[in-house]
C-alpha positions as CSV (number, residue, x, y, z in Angstrom):
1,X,31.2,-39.0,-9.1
2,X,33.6,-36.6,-8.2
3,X,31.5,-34.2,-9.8
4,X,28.0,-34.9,-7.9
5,X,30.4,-34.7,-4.2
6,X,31.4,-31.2,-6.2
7,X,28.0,-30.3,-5.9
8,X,27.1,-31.5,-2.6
9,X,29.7,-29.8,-0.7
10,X,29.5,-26.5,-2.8
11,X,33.4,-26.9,-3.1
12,X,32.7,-24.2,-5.9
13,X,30.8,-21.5,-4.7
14,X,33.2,-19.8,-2.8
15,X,32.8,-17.3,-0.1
16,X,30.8,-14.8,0.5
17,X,29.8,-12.6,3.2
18,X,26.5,-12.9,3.7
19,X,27.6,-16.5,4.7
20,X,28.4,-15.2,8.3
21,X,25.6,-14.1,9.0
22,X,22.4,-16.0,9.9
23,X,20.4,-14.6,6.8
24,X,22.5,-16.8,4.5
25,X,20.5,-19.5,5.1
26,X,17.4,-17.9,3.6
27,X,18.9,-16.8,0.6
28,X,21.6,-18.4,-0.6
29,X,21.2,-21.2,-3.6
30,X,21.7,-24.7,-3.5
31,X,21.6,-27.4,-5.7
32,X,22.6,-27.6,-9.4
33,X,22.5,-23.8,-11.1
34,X,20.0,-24.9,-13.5
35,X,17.6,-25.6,-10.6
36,X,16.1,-22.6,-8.4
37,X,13.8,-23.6,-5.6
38,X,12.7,-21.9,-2.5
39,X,14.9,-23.5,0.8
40,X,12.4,-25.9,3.2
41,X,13.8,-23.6,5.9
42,X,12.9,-20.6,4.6
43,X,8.9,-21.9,3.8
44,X,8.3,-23.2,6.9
45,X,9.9,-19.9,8.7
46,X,7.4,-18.0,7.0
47,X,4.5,-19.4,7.0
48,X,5.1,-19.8,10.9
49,X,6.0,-15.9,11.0
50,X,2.4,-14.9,9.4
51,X,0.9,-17.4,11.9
52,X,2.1,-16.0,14.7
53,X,3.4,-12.6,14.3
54,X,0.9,-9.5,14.5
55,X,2.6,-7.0,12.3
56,X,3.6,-9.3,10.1
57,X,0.2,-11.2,9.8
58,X,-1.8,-7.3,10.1
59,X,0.2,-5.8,6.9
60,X,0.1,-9.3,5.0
61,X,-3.6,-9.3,5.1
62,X,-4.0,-5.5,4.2
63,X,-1.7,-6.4,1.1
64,X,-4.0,-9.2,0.2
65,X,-7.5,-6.8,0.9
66,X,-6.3,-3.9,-1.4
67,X,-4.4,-6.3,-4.1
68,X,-7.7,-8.0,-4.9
69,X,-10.2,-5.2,-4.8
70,X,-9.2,-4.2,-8.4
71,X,-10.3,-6.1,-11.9
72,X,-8.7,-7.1,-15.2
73,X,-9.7,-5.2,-18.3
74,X,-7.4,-4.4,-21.5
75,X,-5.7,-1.0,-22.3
76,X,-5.1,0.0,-25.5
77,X,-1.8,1.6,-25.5
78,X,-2.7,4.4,-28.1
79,X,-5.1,6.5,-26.1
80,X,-4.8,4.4,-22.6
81,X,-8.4,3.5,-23.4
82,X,-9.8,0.4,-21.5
83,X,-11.7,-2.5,-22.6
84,X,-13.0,-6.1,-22.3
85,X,-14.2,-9.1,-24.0
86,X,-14.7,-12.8,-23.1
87,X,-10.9,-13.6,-23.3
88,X,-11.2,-12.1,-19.6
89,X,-13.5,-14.8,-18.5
90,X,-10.6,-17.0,-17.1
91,X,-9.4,-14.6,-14.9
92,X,-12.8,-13.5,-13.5
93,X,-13.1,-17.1,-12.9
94,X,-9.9,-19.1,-12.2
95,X,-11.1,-22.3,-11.2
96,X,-13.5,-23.4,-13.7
97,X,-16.8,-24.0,-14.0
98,X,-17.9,-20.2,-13.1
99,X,-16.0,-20.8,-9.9
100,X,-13.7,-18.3,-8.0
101,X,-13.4,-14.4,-8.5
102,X,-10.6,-12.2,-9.9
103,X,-10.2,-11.4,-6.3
104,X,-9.5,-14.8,-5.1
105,X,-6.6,-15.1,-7.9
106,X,-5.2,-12.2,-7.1
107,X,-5.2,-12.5,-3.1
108,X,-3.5,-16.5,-3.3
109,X,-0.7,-14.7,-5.5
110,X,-0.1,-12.1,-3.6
111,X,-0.1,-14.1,-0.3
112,X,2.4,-16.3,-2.4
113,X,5.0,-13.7,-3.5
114,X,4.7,-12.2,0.2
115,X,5.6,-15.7,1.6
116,X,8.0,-17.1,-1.0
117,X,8.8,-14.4,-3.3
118,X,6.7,-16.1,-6.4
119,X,3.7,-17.2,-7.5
120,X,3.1,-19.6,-9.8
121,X,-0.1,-20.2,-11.7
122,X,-0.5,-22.7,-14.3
123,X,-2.7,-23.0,-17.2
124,X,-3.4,-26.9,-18.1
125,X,-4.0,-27.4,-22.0
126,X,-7.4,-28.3,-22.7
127,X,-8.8,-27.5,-18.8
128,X,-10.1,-24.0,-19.3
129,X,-9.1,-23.2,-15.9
130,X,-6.0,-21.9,-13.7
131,X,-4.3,-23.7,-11.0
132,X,-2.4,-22.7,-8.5
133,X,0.8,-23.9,-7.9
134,X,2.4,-23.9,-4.1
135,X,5.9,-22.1,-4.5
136,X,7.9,-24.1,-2.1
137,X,7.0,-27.1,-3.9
138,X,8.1,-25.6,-7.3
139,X,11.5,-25.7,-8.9
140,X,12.5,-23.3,-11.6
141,X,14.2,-25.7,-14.3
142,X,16.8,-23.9,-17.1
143,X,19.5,-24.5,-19.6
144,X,22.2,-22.9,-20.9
145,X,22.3,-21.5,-24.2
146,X,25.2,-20.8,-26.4
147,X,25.6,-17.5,-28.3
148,X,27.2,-17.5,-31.7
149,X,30.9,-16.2,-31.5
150,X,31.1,-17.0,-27.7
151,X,29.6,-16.1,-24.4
152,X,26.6,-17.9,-22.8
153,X,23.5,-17.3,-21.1
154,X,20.5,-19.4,-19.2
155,X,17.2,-20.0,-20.7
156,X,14.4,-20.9,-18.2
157,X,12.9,-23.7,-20.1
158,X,10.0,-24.9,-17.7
159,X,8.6,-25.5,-13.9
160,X,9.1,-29.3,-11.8
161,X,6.5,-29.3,-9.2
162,X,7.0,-32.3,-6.5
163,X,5.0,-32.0,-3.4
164,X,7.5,-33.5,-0.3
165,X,7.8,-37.3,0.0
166,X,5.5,-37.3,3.4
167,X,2.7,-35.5,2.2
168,X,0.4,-38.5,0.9
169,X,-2.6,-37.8,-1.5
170,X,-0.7,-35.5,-3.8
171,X,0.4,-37.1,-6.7
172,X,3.8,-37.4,-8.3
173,X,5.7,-34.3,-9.3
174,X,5.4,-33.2,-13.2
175,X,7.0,-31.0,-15.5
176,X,5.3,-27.6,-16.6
177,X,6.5,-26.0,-19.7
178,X,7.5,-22.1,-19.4
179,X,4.7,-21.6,-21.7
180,X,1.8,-22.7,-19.4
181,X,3.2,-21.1,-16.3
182,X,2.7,-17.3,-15.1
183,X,5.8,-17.3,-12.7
184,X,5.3,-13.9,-10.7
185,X,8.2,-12.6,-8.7
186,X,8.0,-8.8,-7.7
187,X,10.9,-8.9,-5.6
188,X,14.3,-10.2,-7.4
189,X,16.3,-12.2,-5.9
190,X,19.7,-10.8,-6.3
191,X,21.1,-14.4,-5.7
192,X,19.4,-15.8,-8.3
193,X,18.6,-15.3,-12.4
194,X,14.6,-15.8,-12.1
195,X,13.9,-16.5,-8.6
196,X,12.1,-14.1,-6.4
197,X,12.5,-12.7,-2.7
198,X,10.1,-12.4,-0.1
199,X,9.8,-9.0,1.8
200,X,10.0,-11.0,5.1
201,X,13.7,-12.2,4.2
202,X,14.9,-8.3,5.3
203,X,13.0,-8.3,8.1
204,X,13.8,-11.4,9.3
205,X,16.4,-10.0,12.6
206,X,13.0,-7.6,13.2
207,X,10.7,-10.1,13.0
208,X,12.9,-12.3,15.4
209,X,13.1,-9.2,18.2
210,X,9.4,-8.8,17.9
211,X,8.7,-12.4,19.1
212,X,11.4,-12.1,21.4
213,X,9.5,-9.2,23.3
214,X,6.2,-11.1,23.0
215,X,7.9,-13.9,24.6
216,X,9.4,-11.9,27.2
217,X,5.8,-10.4,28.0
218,X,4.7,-13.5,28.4
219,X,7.1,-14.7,31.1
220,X,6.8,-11.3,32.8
221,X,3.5,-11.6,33.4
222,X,3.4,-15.7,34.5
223,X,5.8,-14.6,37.1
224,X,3.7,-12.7,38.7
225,X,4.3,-9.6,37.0
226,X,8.0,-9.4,38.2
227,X,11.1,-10.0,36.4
228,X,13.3,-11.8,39.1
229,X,13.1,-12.3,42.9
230,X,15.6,-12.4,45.1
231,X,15.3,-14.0,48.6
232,X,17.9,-13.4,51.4
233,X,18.5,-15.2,54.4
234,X,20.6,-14.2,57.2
235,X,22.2,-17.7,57.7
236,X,23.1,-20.1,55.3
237,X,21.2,-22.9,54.4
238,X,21.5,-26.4,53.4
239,X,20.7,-26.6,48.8
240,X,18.4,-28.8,49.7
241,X,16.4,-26.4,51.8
242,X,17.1,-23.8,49.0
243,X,15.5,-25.8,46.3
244,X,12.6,-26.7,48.7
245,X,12.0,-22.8,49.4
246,X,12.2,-22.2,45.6
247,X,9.6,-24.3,44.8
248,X,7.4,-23.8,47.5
249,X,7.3,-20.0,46.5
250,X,6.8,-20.4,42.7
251,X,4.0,-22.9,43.6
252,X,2.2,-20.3,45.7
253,X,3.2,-16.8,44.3
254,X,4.6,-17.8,40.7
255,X,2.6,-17.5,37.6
256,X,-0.7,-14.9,37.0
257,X,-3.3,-16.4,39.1
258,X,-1.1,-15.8,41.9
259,X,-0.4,-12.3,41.0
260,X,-0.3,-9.6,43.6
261,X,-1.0,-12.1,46.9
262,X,1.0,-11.3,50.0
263,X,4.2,-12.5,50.2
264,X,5.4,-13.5,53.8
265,X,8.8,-14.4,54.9
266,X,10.4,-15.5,58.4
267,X,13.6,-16.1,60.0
268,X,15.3,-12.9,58.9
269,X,14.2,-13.5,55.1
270,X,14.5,-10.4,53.0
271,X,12.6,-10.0,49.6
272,X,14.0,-8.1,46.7
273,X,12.9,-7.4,43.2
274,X,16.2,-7.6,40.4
275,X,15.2,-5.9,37.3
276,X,13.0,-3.4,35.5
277,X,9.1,-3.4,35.1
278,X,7.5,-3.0,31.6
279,X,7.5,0.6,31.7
280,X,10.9,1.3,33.5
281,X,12.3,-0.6,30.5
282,X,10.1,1.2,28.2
283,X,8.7,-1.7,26.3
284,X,6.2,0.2,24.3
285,X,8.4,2.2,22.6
286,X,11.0,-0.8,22.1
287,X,8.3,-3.1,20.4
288,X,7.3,0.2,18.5
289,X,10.5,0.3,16.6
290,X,10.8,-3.0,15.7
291,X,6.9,-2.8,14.1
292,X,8.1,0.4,12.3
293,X,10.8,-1.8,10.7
294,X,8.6,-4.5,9.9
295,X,6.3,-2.6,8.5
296,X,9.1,0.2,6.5
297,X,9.8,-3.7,4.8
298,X,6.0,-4.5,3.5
299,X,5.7,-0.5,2.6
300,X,2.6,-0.1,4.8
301,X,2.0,2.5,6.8
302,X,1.4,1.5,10.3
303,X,-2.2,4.5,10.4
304,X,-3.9,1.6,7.7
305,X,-3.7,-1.2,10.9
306,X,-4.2,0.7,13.3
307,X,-0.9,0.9,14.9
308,X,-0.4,4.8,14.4
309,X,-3.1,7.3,15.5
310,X,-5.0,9.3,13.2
311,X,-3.7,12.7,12.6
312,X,-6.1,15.8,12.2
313,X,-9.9,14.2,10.9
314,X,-8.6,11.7,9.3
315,X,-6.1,13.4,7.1
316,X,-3.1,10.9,8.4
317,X,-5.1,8.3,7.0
318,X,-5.9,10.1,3.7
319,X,-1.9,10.8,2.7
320,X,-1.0,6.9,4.2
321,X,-3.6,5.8,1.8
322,X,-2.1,7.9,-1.3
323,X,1.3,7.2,-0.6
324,X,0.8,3.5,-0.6
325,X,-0.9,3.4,-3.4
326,X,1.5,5.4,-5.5
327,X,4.6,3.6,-4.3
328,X,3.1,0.0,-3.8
329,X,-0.2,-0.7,-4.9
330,X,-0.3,0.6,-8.4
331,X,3.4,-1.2,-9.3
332,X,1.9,-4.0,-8.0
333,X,-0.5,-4.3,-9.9
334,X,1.2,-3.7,-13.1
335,X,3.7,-6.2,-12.4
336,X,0.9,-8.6,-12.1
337,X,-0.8,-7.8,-15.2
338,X,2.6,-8.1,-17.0
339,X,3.2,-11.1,-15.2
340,X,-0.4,-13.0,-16.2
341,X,0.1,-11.7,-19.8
342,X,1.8,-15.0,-20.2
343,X,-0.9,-17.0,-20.3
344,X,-3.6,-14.6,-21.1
345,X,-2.1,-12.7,-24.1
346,X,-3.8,-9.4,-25.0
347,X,-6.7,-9.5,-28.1
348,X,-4.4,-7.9,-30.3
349,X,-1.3,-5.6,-31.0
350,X,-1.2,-2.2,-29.5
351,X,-2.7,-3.7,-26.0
352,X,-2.2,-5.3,-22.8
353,X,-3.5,-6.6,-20.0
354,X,-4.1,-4.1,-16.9
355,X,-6.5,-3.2,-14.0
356,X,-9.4,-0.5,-13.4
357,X,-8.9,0.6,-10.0
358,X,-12.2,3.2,-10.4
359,X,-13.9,1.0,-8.2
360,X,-11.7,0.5,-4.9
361,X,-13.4,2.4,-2.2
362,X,-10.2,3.0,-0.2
363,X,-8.3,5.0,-3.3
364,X,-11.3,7.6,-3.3
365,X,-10.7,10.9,-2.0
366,X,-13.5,12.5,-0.4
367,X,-17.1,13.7,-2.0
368,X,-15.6,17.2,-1.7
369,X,-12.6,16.7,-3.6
370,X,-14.0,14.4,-6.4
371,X,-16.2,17.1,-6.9
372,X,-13.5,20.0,-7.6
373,X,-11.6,17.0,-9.7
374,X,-14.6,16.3,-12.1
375,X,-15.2,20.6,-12.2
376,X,-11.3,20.8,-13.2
377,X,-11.6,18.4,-15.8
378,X,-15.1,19.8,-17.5
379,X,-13.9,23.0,-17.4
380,X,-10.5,21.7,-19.1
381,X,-12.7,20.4,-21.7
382,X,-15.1,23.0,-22.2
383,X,-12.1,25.4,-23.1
384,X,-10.3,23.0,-25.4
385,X,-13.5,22.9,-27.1
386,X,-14.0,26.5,-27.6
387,X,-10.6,26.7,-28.2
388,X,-11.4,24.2,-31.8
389,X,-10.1,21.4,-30.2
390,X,-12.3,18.2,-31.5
391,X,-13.8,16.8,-27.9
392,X,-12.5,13.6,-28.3
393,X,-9.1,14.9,-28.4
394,X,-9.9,17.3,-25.3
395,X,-11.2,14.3,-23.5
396,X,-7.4,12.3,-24.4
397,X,-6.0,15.6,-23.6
398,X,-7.1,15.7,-20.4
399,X,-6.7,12.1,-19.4
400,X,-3.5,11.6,-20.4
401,X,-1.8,15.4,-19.9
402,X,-0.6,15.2,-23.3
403,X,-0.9,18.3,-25.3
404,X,-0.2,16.9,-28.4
405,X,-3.4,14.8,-28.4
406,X,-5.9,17.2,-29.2
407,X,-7.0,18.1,-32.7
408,X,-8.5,20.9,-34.7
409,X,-11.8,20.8,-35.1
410,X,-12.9,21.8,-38.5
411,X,-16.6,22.6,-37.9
412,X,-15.8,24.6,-35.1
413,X,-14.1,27.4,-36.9
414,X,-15.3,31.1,-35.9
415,X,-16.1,33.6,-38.7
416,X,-13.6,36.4,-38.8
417,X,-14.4,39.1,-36.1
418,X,-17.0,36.7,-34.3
419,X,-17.0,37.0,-30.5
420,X,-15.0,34.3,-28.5
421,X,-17.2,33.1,-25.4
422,X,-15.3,31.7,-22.8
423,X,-16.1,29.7,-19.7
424,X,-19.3,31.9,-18.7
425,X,-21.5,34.6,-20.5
426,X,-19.4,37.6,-20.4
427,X,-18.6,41.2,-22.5
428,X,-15.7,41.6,-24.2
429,X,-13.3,44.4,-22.9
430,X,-13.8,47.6,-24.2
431,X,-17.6,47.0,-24.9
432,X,-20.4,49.0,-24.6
433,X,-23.2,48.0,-22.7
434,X,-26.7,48.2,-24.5
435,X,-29.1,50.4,-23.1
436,X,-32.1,49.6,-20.5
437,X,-35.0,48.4,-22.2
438,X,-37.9,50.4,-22.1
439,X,-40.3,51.0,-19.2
440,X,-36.9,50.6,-17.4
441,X,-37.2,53.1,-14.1
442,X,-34.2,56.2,-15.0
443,X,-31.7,56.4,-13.0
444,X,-30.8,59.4,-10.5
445,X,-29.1,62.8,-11.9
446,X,-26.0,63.4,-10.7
447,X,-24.5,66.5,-10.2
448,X,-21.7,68.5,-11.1
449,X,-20.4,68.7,-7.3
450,X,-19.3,66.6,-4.5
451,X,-21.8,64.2,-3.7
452,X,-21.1,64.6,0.2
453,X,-23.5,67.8,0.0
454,X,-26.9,65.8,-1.9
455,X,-24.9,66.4,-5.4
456,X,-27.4,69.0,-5.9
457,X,-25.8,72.0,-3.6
458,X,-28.4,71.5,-0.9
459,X,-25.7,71.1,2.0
460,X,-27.2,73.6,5.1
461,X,-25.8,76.9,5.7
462,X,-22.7,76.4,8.8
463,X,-24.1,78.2,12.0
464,X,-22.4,79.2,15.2
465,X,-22.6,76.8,17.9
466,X,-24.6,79.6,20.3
467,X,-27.2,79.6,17.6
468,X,-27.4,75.9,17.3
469,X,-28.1,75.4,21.2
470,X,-30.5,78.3,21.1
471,X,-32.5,77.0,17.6
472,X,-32.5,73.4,19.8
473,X,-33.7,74.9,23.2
474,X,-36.7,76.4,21.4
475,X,-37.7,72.6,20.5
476,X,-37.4,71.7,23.9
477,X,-33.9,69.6,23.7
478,X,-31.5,72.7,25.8
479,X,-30.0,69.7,27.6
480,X,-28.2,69.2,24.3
């Protein structure tokens, strides 16, 4: 007993400093240490966060977009080759029965670990199907295991999933082995051993000032685009004619519809306005840097929704859409792959489960640069080749960077003293060219001398200057 009010209270946890602060509610632990679930709190905050936030909601669903627009296919991890076979089917459908897409899977688990910091996806025996699991309704169970000569550790032996005692129509909760379950968490949670963390949970403060600016918007512009009035009267008057004043005046000039009527005033009444207007406060550039934060927190860049402007023909969006595929996109999905490998084990040794991103629009670079890209690469090729490089092993060379993948190619040997071609028709240095063929037109003698006179010594005799003008007079140009 006095072990259970132990728990309860949390007489043992301690202290610890993110417990003075208000994020301590969304990520400390509770509950026995061999359960990890996600807090009610922190569930419903979220999913009222991507229903009402802009930034929030715009860089969730650009997550979501790009995550799903790639498909599963196997590597091998030899020569990075890819590959598929019918073991992919229930991935390319999820939901049995030829239903769903790859993209569907991939967009509820990435909407998942945005949210709650995990997805769960659970492969029934015997269904020949996936089913997705809701994370706030899942509870990571473990045990502790014992190591030989001392020391301990915690095992995560399988999944409880219990929908809430008011939702009707779900069921009763069940146990999920660890061996069913693909349990996804890109994030850690550095408060827990396999729980994960949400990219909101940093954001939260940001997130919080965002809606506060909306809300303050909102009440600038119901009353009647003014922060505050203030009303001054020369005499003093009764509270009761105060109030009555009040809400005669909020009644006529309060609110939007009532925005910018003439306000009159008697008896000495003098109208003043308290406060800043949008721009005196500068409220763009306020709400600006909390969206940057948001956004710095989901790593996209604010040019992919719109909340940047494009820089130079497009080129801002070109490097936003590089950089976020490098640093975010790309992990992403091989933390995924890793992640689903769990229930969908690779055909064999030597591979694993990955992605083919050849196919997203949005990572292709223009029709220009593709170009140069594939002439790089042939040419790469072509000289390995005539270098006696095999061109299977030119082709792994090039993919991969690797030098030491190519490989002599016995058949292409060169005879000694053979000429090397390289990458177009060329002579050799130090060759001779052949002579013209015949019926070829000669070419002009040249001279011995300076070719400034002909080259044959015909350059005219020098004259004076009198006889020039006389010799050019007799033509009839003497105006010359």
């Amino acid at each position: 007993m006095t072990r259970l009010l132990d728990r309860m209270l949390r007489r043992d946890a301690g202290f610890w400093e993110g417990m003075a602060s208000g994020a301590a509610v969304l990520t400390t632990s509770y509950g026995s240490p061999d359960r990890e679930a996600i807090l009610p709190q922190y569930a419903a905050w979220a999913q009222k966060t991507n229903a009402t936030n802009s930034p929030v909601f715009a860089a969730l669903l650009l997550r979501m977009l790009l995550f799903a627009e790639s498909r599963f296919t196997w590597q091998a991890l030899d020569d990075k080759h890819l590959f598929g076979n019918t073991d992919l089917s229930i991935l390319e459908h999820p939901w049995g029965n030829g239903e769903g897409s790859s993209g569907e899977l991939k967009a509820r688990m990435q909407q998942d670990a945005s949210l709650a910091g995990q997805a769960y996806v659970w492969a029934p025996p015997g269904e020949g199907r996936l089913v997705r699991k809701r994370p706030d309704w899942v509870t990571i169970v473990s045990e502790l295991t014992a190591v030989d000569g001392g020391g301990w550790y915690r095992k995560k032996v399988g999944y409880w999933f219990e929908p809430p005692m008011g939702v009707k129509g779900q069921g009763r909760g069940h146990f999920m082995p660890e061996a069913e379950v693909c349990h996804w968490a890109p994030i850690p949670d550095p408060q827990a051993d396999f729980r994960g963390m949400s990219w909101l949970t940093p954001a939260m403060r940001d997130i919080a000032g965002d809606d506060g600016l909306s809300q303050y918007k909102i009440r600038y512009l119901e009353n009647s685009a003014s922060p505050n009035l203030l009303i001054k009267y020369a005499a003093k008057l009764q509270p009761a004619t105060i109030d009555r004043l009040r809400e005669r005046i909020t009644a006529r000039y309060g609110g939007v519809g009532n925005a910018f009527k003439t306000l009159i005033l008697d008896q000495g009444a003098d109208a003043t306005v308290i406060g800043a207007n949008l721009a005196q406060m500068d409220f763009a550039n306020v709400g600006q840097a909390g969206t940057d934060r948001i956004l710095a927190d989901s790593m996209v860049p604010g040019v992919l929704i719109g909340l940047e402007p494009l820089r130079g023909a497009g080129r801002g969006y070109q490097e936003s859409m590089r950089k976020f595929a490098d640093l975010w996109l790309r992990p992403e999905w091989r933390s995924a792959c890793g992640a689903l490998e769990h229930i969908v084990p690779p055909p064999g040794p030597g591979t694993r489960l990955w992605y083919d991103a050849s196919d997203v629009a949005a990572l292709q670079d223009g029709e220009m640069e593709r170009g140069q890209t594939a002439l790089v690469r042939s040419q790469a090729i072509l000289t390995s080749r005539q270098a006696g490089a095999t061109f299977d092993s030119a082709v792994a060379f090039v993919d991969s960077g690797d030098v030491t993948k190519l490989h002599a190619d016995p058949a292409a040997a060169l005879p000694a003293g053979a000429n090397v071609q390289h990458m177009l028709p060329q002579a050799q240095p130090g060759a001779t060219a052949d002579p013209l063929p015949a019926g070829t037109q000669a070419r002009l003698p040249l001279g011995s001398v300076s070719p400034g006179d002909g080259g044959n010594g015909t350059r005219p005799t020098p004259q004076l200057a009198a006889g020039r003008r006389a010799l050019l007079g007799a033509n009839g140009r003497g105006d010359l």
